[in-house]
C-alpha positions, 0 to 999 in steps of 0.5 A, a space after each residue: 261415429 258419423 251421422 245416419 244418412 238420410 233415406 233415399 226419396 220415394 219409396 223403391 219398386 222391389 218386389 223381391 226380399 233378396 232385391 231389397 236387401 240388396 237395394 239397402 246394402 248398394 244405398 250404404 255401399 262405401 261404409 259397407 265396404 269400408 266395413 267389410 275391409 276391416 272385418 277382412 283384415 280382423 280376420 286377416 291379422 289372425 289367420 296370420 298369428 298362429 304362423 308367426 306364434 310358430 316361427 317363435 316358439 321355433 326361435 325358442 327351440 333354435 336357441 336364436 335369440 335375435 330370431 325370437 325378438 323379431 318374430 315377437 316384434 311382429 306378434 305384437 304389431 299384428 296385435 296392434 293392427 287386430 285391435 285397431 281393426 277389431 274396434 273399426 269393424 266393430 264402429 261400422 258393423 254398428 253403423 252399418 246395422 243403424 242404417 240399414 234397419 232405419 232406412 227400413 223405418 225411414 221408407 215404411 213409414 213414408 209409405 205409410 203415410 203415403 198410403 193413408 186410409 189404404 194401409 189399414 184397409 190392406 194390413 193388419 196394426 200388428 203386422 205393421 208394428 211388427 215391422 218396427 219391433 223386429 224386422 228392421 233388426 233382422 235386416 240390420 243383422 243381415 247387412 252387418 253380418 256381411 262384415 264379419 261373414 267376408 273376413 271369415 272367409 277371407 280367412 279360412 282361405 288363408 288358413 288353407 294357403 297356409 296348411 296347404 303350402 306346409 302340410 299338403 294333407 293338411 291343406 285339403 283337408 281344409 280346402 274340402 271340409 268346410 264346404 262339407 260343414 257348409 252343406 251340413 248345415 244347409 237342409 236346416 235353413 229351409 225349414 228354419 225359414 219356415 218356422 220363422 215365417 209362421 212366427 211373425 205371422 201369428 206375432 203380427 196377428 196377436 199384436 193385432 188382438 192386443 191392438 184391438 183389446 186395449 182399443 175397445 177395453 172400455 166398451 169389452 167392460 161394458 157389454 161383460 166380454 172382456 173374458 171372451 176376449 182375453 180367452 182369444 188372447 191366452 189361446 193365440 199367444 200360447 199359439 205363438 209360444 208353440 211357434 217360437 218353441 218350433 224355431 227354436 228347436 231347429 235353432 238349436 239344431 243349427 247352434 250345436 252344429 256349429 259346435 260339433 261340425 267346427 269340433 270334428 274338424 279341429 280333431 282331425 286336424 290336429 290328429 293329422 298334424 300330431 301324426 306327421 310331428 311324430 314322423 318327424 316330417 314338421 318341427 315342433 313349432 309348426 305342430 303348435 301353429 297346426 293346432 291353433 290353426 284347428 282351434 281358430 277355425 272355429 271362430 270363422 266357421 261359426 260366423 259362417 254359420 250364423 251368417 247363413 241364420 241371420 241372412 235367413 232371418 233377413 230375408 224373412 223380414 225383407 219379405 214383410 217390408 216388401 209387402 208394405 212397399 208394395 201397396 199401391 195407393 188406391 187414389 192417386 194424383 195428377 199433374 194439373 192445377 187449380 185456381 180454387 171455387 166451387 167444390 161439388 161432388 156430383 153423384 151426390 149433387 153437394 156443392 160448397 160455394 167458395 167462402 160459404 159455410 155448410 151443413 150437410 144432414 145425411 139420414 145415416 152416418 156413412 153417407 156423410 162419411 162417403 161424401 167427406 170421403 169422396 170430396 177430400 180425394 180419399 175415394 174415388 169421385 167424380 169431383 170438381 174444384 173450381 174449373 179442374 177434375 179433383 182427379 187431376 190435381 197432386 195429391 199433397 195439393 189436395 191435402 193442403 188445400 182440403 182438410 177432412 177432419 172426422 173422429 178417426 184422427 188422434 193425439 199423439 205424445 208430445 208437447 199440446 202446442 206442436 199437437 194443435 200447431 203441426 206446421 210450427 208457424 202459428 203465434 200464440 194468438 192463433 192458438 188461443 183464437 182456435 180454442 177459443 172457437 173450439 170451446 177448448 180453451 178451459 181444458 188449457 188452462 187446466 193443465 199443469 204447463 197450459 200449452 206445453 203440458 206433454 201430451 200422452 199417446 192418443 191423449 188418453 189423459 183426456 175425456 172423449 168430448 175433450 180429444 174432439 174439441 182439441 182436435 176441433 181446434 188443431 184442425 182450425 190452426 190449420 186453416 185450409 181452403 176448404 174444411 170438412 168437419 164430420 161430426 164435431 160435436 158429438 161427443 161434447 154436451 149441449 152447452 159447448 156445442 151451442 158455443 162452438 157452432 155459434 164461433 165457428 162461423 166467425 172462425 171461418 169467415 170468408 174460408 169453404 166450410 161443410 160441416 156433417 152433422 145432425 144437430 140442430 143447435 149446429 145447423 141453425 149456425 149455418 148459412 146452408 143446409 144440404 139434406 142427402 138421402 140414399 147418397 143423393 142430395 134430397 132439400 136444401 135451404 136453411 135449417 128451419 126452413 128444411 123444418 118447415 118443408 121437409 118431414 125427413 129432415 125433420 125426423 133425422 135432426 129431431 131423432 124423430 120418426 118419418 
């Protein structure tokens, strides 16, 4: 089978479920409709065997011998043709199930990453996981459906050419019975939708609950509320259960139907058919043809059916990713340039001289935060890089050129080496030069592989005070114009700090370092300090010269009182 294409570039404005499934199935179109001819002639082939099955068991009643061969000569070329279009329709209903779900994984995690801090602001963990759990099957299944869906009716319209030109009482009666099983069925798609929706709502909240609790479980231990909490969870998913047990009833509803409604029509049918027989209006061969007409009907009248479930479950899904493609970023970039220089923020009045390397003393955590926010383009700002407006410049500029690095960042699996060199291009001496300055280079040497140990997911292997020295090091291997570190040694104890504020200095010699922080071993390393108070830039100077002259900075770096 061929490769999976590559998704479209960008992420399409639709606003629409139906529009994006059908945005998915124009960007496969060629193998869809490839797909679509051998399900076409799948179907085709058997619509045609019950005709010929007849013409032979005709021959058999003729005594035509000649006749017999022939007609089992094209029984098994139709045989032949049905398995080679059996296996390709199954190929591309396969291929085509991969790429539609996969351009959905494609486009939602370029979104994702496009967005940055505005996703989780604007959607839960749960509902965005449950996008890659479940979704993307269903909008895999609603264009694979398709497939099977237009050779079905593709044959029963040649199943009613067929009767109508043999039994004209026949032929209507299949001509008008199944757009009435169709609309049988119909009044259980609305409230199917429904149910459905209600599910992955509440699936979405409760991956978000389980999120949280595996996230916070230490600290639940901690305080004794893991009961609490565990409680919450048993109610919501027996909530979910409740749910599920809700679709599943009108599922049900629907598979019966599927039984039943095919069934009833096969019946009358075939009694039509046994009728006119015995009147001795048809031979004995087309009376066979007639009843394994009615019992192929099934086939195609029940793909027709789970067509209509899967292209409602489709469009539920499509709705979900619709709401992620949606999202607009809340900061944006424009087209213009800069040369670099003096990065400052001016509500806060923090400037960062090219080369320098700065510390920035806030009274509380988040006004830091907000400053490192607002400095690396994730907030809005009235900021100025050299002679330009941040505003102004792209984006994945920015992004290249200033790295805020806090303590929301993570490890994610793999090899430690690709965790700390993320654009494959640094030696082995780099790497080493960044853990060194780090102070991580004995939690490498502790490992079985050293750099090409496997890293589990968010590094859980590693202590809280080791995760920040590694990321310390990733972000020093990137070695960006500017670099923003928020608080990067707070969790490691006063010995690796002192060392790591004592090499940080030399590691980003002649490069823009600002520094947030409140510790004192830390900002005596600097070569200046910025003190800000209620957002605004309150002293500057050196650190002990701010000890000197300044009782606020004093209380703040000394976990002292005013």
């Amino acid at each position: 089978m061929r490769s999976l294409p590559e998704a479209d570039p960008g992420v399409p404005d639709i606003r629409s479920p139906l529009r994006y499934l059908w945005w998915n199935a124009g960007r496969q179109a060629p193998s869809l409709l490839l797909g679509i001819g051998f399900g076409v002639l799948w179907w085709g082939v058997q619509a045609l065997m019950p005709a010929v099955l007849g013409q032979g068991i005709q021959a058999v009643t003729a005594k035509d011998t000649s006749a017999l061969i022939m007609w089992s000569a094209v029984l098994s070329g139709l045989g032949l043709v049905q398995a080679f279009s059996g296996i390709m329709r199954h190929r591309m209903a396969v291929y085509n199930w991969l790429a539609a779900a996969y351009r959905t994984v494609q486009l939602t995690s370029r979104q994702a990453a496009r967005l940055g801090a505005t996703l989780p602001k604007r959607l839960s963990t749960g509902e965005v996981v449950s996008v890659g759990n479940s979704d993307i099957a269903h909008i895999g299944g609603s264009i694979d459906i398709l497939l099977r869906g237009s050779g079905a009716v593709v044959a029963i319209v040649t199943v009613t050419v067929i009767l109508l030109s043999t039994s004209l009482p026949l032929g209507l009666l299949v001509l008008f019975g199944v757009p009435v099983m169709a609309l049988a069925v119909w009044p259980l798609l609305r409230p199917l939708h429904l149910r459905q929706r209600r599910q992955r709502e509440l699936t979405g909240e409760l991956s978000t609950r389980a999120a949280d609790i595996v996230a916070g479980l230490r600290v639940l231990r901690g305080v004794g509320g893991e009961q609490v909490f565990a409680q919450r969870y048993r109610e919501e998913s027996q909530e979910v259960r409740l749910a599920g047990v809700h679709v599943a009833r009108v599922e049900s509803v629907l598979e019966g139907a599927q039984i039943v409604l095919p069934g009833l029509l096969i019946a009358v049918v075939t009694g039509i058919g046994a009728n006119v027989a015995v009147a001795g209006d048809i031979p004995t061969g087309q009376l066979v043809s007639f009843y394994l007409y009615a019992v192929f009907l099934i086939g195609p009248l029940r793909t027709l059916t789970e067509a209509a479930d899967k292209l409602t479950k489709g469009h539920v899904a499509a709705g979900r990713v619709i709401r992620i493609l949606s999202i607009r970023p809340e900061v944006t970039g424009g087209n213009g340039s800069s040369p670099g220089g003096v990065l400052r923020d001016s509500y806060s009045g923090v400037t960062l001289q090219p080369g320098s390397f700065t510390a920035l003393a806030a009274a509380t955590p988040d006004e830091a935060a907000a400053i490192a926010d607002r400095l690396g383009r994730y907030t809005e700002g009235d900021v100025t890089f050299g002679p330009a407006e941040l505003r102004t410049l792209p984006v994945d500029e920015v992004r290249a050129r200033i790295l805020v690095a806090d303590n929301g960042a993570r490890l994610f699996n793999g090899r430690l080496r690709d965790e700390l060199d993320v654009r494959g291009e640094a030696t082995d001496e780099d790497i080493h030069r960044a853990l060194h300055a780090a102070c991580a280079t004995d939690i490498v040497e502790a490992l079985p592989d050293g750099l090409d140990t496997e890293v589990a997911e968010a590094g859980r292997e590693f202590s809280g005070g080791q995760q920040q020295r590694l990321r310390l090091a990733r972000a020093l291997l990137a070695d960006p114009e500017v670099l923003i570190l928020v608080e990067p040694t707070s969790a490691v104890d006063a010995h690796s700090e002192a060392r790591i504020a004592e090499r940080l200095a030399a590691a980003r010699a002649g490069r823009t370092t600002l520094i947030c922080t409140t510790s004192p071993l830390v900002l005596d390393r600097a070569q200046h300090v910025i003190r800000v108070e209620d957002g605004r830039v309150s002293a500057e100077g050196t650190h002990r010269q701010l000890l000197d002259c300044s009782p606020a900075y004093a209380a703040t770096v000394t976990r002292g009182e005013n």
